[in-house]
N, C-alpha and C positions, 0 to 999 in steps of 0.2 A: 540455524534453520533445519540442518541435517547434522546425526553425528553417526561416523561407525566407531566404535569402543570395543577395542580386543576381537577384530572383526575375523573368521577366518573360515575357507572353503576351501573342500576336496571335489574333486571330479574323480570318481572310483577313487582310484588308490593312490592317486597323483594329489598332492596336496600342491593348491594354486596358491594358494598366500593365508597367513596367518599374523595375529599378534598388531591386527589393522587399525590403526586409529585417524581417523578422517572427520573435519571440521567442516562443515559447508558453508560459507554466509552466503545472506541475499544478494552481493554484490559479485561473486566468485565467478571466473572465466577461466576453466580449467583443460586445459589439455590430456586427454588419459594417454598414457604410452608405456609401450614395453615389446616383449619378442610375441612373435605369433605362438598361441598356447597359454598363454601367462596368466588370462584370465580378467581380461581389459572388458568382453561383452561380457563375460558372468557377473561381473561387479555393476555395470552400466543396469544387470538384468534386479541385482540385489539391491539398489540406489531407487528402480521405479517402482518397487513391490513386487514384481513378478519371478522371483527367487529369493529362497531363503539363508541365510549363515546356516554355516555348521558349529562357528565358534562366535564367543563375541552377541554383541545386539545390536539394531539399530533406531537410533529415537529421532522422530519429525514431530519438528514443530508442527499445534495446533492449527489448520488451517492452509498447511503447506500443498499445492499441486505441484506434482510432477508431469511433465508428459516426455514420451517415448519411443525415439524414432531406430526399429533396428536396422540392420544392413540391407536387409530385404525381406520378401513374403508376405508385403503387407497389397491385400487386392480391395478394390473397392465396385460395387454395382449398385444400380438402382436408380439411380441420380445422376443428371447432368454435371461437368466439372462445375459450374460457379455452383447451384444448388448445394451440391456437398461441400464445397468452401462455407456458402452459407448456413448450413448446418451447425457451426461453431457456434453460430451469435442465437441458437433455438430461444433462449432465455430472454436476449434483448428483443425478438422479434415478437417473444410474449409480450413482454414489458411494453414492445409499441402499439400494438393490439391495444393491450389495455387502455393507454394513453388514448388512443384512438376512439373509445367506448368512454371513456372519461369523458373527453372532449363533447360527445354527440347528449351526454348526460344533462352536461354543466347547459349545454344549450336548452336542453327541455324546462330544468327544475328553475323553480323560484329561486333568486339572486338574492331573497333574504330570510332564505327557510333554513333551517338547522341541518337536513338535507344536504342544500348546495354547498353547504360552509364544510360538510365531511369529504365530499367528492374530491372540491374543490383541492382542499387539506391531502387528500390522498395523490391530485393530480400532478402537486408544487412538488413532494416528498418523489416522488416515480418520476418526473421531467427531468429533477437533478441528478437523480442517480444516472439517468437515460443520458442525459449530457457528460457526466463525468466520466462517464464509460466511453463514449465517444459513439455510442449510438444513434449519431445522424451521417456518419462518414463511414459504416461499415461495409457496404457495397464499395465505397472507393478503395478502401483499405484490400477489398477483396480481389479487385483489381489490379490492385499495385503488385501484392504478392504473386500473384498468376503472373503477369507481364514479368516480374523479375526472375521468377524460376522458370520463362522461356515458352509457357501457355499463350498463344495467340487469343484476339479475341473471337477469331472463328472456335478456338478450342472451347471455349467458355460453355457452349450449347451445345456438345457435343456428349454422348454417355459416357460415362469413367470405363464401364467395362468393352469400349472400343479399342482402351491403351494401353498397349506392352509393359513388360514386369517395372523397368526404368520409368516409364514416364506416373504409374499409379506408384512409385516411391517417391516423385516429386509432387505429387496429390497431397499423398500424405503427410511431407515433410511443409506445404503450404498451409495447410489445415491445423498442425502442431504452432507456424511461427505466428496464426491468425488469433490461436488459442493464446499464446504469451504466459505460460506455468509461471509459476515461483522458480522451478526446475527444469530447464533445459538438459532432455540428457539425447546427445543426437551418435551413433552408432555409425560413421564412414557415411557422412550426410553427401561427401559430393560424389562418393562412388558413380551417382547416375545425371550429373552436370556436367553441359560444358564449360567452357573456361568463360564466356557472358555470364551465365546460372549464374558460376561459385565469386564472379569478380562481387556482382547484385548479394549474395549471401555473406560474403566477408564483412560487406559495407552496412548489411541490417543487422548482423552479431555485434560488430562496433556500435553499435547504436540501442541492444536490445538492453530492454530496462530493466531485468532480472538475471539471475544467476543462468550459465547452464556449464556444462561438461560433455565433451567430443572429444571421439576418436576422430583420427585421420590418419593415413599414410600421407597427407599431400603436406610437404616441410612448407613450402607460402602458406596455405592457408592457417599456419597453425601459429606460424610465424607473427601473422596480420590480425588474428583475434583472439590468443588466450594471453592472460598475465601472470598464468599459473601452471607447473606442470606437476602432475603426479605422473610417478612411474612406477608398473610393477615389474619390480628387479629383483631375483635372490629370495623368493614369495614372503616379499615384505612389500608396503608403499611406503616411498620416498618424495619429499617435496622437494620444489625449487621456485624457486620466485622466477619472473620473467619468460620470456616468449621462446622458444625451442631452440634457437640460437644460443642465447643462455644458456638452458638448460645441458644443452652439447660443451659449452667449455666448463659449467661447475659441475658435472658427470666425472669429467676427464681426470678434475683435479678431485673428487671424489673417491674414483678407481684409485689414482695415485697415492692416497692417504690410507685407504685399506687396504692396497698390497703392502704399504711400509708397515700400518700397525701388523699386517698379518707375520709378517718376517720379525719385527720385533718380539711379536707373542713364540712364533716358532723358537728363536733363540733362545727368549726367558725360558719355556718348555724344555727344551734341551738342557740346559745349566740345570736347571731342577732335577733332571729327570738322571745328569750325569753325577750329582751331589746324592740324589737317595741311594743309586748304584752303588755307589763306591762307600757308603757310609752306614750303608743300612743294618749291618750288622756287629758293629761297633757302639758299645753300652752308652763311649763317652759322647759319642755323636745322636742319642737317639732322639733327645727332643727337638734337635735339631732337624731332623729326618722325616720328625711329624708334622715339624711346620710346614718344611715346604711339602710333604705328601696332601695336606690340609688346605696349603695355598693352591695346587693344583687339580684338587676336587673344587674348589671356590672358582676357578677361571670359568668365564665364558670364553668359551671357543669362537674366535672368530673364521667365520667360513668364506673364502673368497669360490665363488661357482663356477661352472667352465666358461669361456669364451664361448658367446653366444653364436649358433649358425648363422652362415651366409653365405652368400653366392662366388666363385671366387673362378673370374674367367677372363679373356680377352679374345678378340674378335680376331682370327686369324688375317693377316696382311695381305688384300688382295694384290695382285696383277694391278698395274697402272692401266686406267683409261687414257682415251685421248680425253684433250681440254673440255671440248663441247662433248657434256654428257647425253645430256638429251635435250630437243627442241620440240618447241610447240609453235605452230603459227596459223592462223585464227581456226582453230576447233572449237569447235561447237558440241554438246554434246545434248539428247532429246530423249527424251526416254516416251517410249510409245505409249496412247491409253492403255488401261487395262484395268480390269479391278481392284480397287486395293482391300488390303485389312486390315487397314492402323498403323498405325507406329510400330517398329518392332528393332530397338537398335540403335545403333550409331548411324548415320544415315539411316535414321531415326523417322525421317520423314519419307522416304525411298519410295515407300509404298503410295503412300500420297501423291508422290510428284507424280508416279505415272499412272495414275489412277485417272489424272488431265495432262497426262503428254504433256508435261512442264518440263523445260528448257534450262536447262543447271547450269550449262554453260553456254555462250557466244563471242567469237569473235575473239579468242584468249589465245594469247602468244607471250614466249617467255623461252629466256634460255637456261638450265643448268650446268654451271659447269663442273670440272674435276675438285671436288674438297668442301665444296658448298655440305650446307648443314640446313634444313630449310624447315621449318614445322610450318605446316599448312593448321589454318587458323579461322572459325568463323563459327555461326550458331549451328545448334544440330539441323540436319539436313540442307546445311548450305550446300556441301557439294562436297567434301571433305574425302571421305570414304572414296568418291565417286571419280576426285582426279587422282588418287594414288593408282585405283585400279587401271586408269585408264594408262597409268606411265609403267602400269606391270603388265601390257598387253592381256589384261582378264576380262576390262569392257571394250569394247569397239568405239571408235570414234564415231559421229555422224557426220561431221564437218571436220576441213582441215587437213594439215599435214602434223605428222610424231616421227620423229625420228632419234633415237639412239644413236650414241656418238663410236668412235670406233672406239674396237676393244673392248665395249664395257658388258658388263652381266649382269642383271639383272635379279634381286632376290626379294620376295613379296612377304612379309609376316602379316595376317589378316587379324580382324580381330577374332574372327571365328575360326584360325586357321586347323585349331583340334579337330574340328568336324571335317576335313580332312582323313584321319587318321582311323585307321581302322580299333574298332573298339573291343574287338576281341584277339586282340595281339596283347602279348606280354610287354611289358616296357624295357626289357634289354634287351628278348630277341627282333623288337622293330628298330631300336639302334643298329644290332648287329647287323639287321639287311640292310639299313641307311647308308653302314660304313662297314663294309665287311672286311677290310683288311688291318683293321683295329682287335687288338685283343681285348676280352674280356676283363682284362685287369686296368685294360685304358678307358672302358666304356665302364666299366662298372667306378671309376675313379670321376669320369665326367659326371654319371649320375648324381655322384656323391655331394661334389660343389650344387648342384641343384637342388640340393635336401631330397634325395631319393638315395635312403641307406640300407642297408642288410635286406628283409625281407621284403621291403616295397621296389626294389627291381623289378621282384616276380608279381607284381599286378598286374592285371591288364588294365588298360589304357580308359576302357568304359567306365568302368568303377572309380577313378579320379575324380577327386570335385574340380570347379571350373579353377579355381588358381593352379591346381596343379598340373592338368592339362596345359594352359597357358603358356606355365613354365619349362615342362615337356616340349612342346611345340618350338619354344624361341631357343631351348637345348639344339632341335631335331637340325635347325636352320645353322648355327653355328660349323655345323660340321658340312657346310658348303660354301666354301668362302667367295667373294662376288667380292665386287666394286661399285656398288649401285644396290644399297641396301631401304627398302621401301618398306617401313613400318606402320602400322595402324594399331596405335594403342598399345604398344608394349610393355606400358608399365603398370597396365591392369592386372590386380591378382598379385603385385610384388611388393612389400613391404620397403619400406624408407631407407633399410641397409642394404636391400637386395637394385632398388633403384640407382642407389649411389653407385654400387658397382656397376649397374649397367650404364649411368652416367659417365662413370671413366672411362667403362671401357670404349665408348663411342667416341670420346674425348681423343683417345689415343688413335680410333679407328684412318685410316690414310684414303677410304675410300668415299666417298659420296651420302649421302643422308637426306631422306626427303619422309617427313614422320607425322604426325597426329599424335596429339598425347594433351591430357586436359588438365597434365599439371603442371604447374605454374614455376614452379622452380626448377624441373626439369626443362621445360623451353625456355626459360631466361639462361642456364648456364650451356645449352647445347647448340642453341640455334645463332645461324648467321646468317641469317635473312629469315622475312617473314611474309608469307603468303596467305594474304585476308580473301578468301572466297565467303562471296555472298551477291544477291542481286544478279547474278548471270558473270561476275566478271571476275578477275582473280587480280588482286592488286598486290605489288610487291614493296616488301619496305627494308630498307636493311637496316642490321643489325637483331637482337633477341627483341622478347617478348617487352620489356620495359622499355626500349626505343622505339617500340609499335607503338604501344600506349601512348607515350609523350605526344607522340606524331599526331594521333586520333584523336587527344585533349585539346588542341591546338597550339602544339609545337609547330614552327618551322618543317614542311615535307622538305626533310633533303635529297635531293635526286642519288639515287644510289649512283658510285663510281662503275664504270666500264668494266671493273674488275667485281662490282656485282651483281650486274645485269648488263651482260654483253651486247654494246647494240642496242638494246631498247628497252624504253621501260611502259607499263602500263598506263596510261592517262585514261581513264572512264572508261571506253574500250575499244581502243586505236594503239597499238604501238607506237611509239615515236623513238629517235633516241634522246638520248638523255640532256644530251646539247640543247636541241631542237623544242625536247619539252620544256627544259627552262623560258627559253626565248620565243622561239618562231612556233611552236606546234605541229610545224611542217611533216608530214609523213616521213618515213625512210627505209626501204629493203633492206634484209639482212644482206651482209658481207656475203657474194655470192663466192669470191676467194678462202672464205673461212673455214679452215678445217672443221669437219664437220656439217657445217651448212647446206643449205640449199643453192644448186645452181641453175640460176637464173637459163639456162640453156635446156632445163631438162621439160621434163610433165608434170614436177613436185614444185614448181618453183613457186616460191613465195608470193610472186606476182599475179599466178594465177587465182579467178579465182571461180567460180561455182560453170563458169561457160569458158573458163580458161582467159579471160583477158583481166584487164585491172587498167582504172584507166591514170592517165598521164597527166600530172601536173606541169600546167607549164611555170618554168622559171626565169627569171631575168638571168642576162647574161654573167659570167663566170670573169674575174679577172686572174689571170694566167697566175703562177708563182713560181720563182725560183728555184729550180729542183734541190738546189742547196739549202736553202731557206724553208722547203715544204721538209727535208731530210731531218732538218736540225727542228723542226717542230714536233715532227714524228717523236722524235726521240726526246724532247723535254714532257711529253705528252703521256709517253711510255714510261719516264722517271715522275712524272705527278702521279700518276697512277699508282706505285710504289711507297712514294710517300702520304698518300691518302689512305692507302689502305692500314698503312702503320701507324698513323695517327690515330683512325679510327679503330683500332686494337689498345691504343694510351689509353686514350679516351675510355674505352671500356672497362680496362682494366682500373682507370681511378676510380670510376664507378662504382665496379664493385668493390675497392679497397676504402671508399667511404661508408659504407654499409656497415663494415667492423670496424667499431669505435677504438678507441685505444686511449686518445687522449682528445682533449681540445688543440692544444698547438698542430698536433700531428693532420687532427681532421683539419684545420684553417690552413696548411701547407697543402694538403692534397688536393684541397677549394681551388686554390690560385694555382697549381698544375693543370689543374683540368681544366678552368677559363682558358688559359693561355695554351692549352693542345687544342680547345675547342675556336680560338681566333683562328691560329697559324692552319685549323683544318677547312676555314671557312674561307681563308685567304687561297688555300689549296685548292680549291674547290671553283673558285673566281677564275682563276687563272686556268685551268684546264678548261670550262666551261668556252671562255675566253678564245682560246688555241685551237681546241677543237670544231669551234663556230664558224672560225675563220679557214680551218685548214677544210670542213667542209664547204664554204663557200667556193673556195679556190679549185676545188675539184668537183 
């Protein structure tokens, strides 16, 4: 369909790759990869036509379309959103026109004039192409894409040039999946989705009837729809069969093979080079001398390149919190009329909502506590943005009580946090005022792990594109170390090596985590619990991203353990606990004894509520218990807790150790682990519900 033959380009004086040979079929689902620089968009720009080789040619099939989505810059006006969706089908709308005038024809003319028999002939030939195109369902088709890339149908009739840079890049990329090329060639297509958008785009690239080729930083989605990976490594492309997973263990064993032949060839080179030496000018050795001079002009050199940059850090070890990090109990949160002007962002909708005083939050209570890992979760402008600030003291509550736990500190990374930053500061001397009792040799060393080397210290901070700011910014933060670290979109602007370490290093982090982030494999291996905001309400689910999903497909809702939501869990938008929500629904106060907590004695207490009262359920009467009996309940109570939590860690871990195949026996042994962690945690779970029900009754 497509071919590059001996393909090869320079950027100035930098040569990105050479010596390129690249096969396209129609069936191809290819993954591009490689280091930042390498020349992943230039190839992507050389594939749609819009840039040339400097080496090499490229030959397309007859008849081939490509179409072209870059990273960004793409603006559209003139036309309402569906309008320019329908823009795609101009041809078919011709084609119905006509049919249409066909139709009004066939009615006039004589049914046995030579006339109606050409109309006619022309109406049958244009109907089927009209139908085989699928020109009665384009409007629906138009719809479908809008709704899955996260356009409401208020959006539909609204003008394109109302919508911030992100949302006219999901215009655009609606408009590409309507058209259906021969060539899919999409440039960081989910840079401006959320984690709904990109779940909706995974599922139509699985299904898409033609070839294409994506970039991504995000390891799921690349995971979930290429079968193929090129990389550009070493400015050469290298194939690999299978999905990026793959690709990461036949790399490894790749590198492996060419550091041995490299050492092999280094050897042979030496031997030769220590035989010409020592023989060179000896008669009886000469044709000997020539050979191998001969076989070493004949070698191709094999080059092993540097170890590619990356990021290489850890999160300094806060101070211990107390348990209870922070609490909510029913805030509210209302954003007042005012004008808006579109969309502009991650809280993406912001300007919207208070354009009608709409209501993001009500009635929402939640605990976190000390080590929780939490990614908040939901469509753009659920609210997202809107609770982190509110748990970093940046927005005000309208409703409610917030309280931070003892001991704890607080630190915000936004996602605009560089705007922040003063933009005519140099970048070492704003470290140095950040951290003035650092030397220059330890600031200039930090810079370094952040890919800011030699000469770009001395930049100022304006002149940075938005990644590099980014990564400036979540630099600037590390060197205040907290226990309560509040991220929005941290791994924007970071490439797939640079996320991994940011991944561990959270991994390893001892302090608290409450994040936003819309990629998929970064919230399945970091997150322990999951906060779904949408609808006004924030609901909690424990465990990562793939135990949410299950839950939402119609998995079993397992009540999280006490050790992951203390005290109460969300039901629609009433706390209850977790007991109570299995069984009775009954309300219940937080522990006003609870470290941390609200006491019921104060002006904060939980009980009050807008006029200071809350009113009183009456209960049937209590049957007394045994303080020995309530003691030894306590305490199996506080031991199922422990062992819940350790199950559901098994559990997880088989999880993800079924994911990497290995064998058949191996994967049907780890099956039957994980049934039987998954009974003995349901059994666990009976019984604490069980004890707990009762020991609240009793008291």
């Amino acid at each position: 369909m497509l071919q590059l033959s001996g393909a090869g380009k320079r950027f100035g004086h930098k040569l990105l790759f050479e010596n390129a040979d690249w096969l396209i079929t129609a069936q191809d689902r290819v993954g591009l990869v490689g280091a930042n620089g390498t020349g992943k968009s230039t190839i992507m720009k050389i594939l749609a036509g819009l840039d040339t080789l400097d080496y090499g040619e490229l030959t397309k099939a007859k008849g081939i379309s490509a179409g072209y989505l870059p990273q960004d810059g793409l603006t559209l006006s003139g036309r309402t959103v569906f309008a320019e969706c329908m823009s795609v089908f101009d041809d078919l709308r011709a084609m119905e026109k006509e049919l249409e005038s066909l139709t009004h024809s066939m009615a006039e003319l004589d049914h046995t004039s030579a006339e109606y028999e050409a109309v006619a002939d022309r109406y049958h030939v244009l109907e089927h192409e009209f139908r085989t195109r699928d020109g009665y369902s384009i409007e629906a088709e138009v719809g479908r894409v809008l709704m899955g890339l996260g356009f409401t149908k208020g959006d539909w009739h609204r003008q394109t040039d109302e919508f911030s840079g992100g949302w006219q890049m999901r215009l655009a990329l609606a408009k590409l999946l309507l058209q259906k090329p021969n060539l899919l060639l999409l440039d960081e297509p989910t840079n401006h989705l959320d984690l709904e958008a990109r779940n909706w785009l995974e599922e139509y690239l699985q299904n898409y009837p033609n070839a294409f080729v994506l970039i991504s930083h995000d390891r799921y989605f690349l995971d979930v729809t290429v079968s193929k990976i090129a990389e550009i490594w070493n400015k050469k492309l290298w194939f690999y069969t299978g999905n990026y997973d793959k690709f990461l263990a036949q790399k490894t064993q790749r590198n492996e093979q060419l550091q041995a032949a490299y050492r092999n060839q280094r050897e042979r080179i030496e031997q030769l080079e220590v035989f010409i030496n020592r023989f060179r000018y000896q008669a009886t050795k000469a044709k000997q001398v020539q050979s191998r001079i001969k076989e070493l002009e004949r070698m191709e050199r094999i080059e092993v390149p540097p170890e590619e940059k990356t990021i290489h850090f850890k999160f300094p070890q806060p101070k211990a919190s107390g348990r209870i990090v922070a609490e909510f109990f029913d805030v509210a949160k209302t954003y007042p009329p005012r004008p808006s002007t579109g969309r502009n962002g991650d809280g993406q909708e912001q300007a919207a909502k208070r354009s009608s005083g709409k209501t993001v939050f009500e009635n929402v209570s939640f605990l976190i506590e000390r080590g929780d890992r939490i990614a908040l979760v939901g469509v753009n402008g659920a609210g997202k943005s809107t609770l982190i600030k509110l748990l970093a003291g940046s927005e005000p509550l309208t409703h409610g009580e917030f309280r931070l736990g003892h001991n704890v500190q607080a630190d915000y990374f936004a996602q605009d946090q560089y705007k922040e930053l003063d933009p005519d500061a140099r970048i070492l001397d704003d470290l140095r005022a950040v951290s003035p009792r650092s030397t220059e040799t330890e600031l200039r060393g930090l810079l370094g792990c952040f890919l800011f080397s030699e000469d770009d210290v001395f930049k100022k901070i304006g002149v940075l594109s938005g990644g590099e700011r980014g990564r400036y910014a979540l630099l600037r933060m590390l060197l205040h170390p907290a226990n309560f670290l509040l991220l929005d979109e941290p791994t924007n602007h970071l490439d797939m090596r640079a996320k991994d370490v940011l991944l561990n290093a959270l991994m390893e982090y001892t302090g608290t985590v409450v994040f936003v982030s819309h990629d998929r494999y970064f919230i399945d291996r970091l997150a322990t619990r999951v906060f779904e905001i949408g609808g006004g309400k924030v609901e909690i689910f424990p465990g990562n991203y793939e135990n949410y999903l299950w839950r939402k497909e119609g998995g079993q809702h397992v009540a999280p353990t006490l050790e992951d939501v203390p005290g109460m869990e969300l039901v629609g938008e009433k706390s209850v606990t977790v007991a109570s929500a299995a069984k009775s629904g009954a309300p219940l106060l937080p522990d006003s004894g609870r470290s941390g907590g609200f006491d019921a004695a104060d002006g904060n207490s939980p009980s009050a509520n807008g006029n200071g009262s809350h009113p009183i359920q009456t209960e049937a009467p209590k049957k007394r218990l045994n303080p020995i009996k309530r003691k030894q309940m306590q305490d199996r109570i506080h031991q199922l807790e422990e062992e819940i939590n350790r199950a559901e860690a098994a559990i997880a871990h088989l999880e993800t150790e079924l994911q990497n195949f290995v064998s058949a026996d191996q994967s049907q042994r780890q099956s039957q682990q994980l049934d039987q962690q998954k009974s003995s945690h349901a059994s666990l779970i009976a019984e604490w519900e069980e004890l707990s029900e009762t020991l609240q009754t009793a008291e």
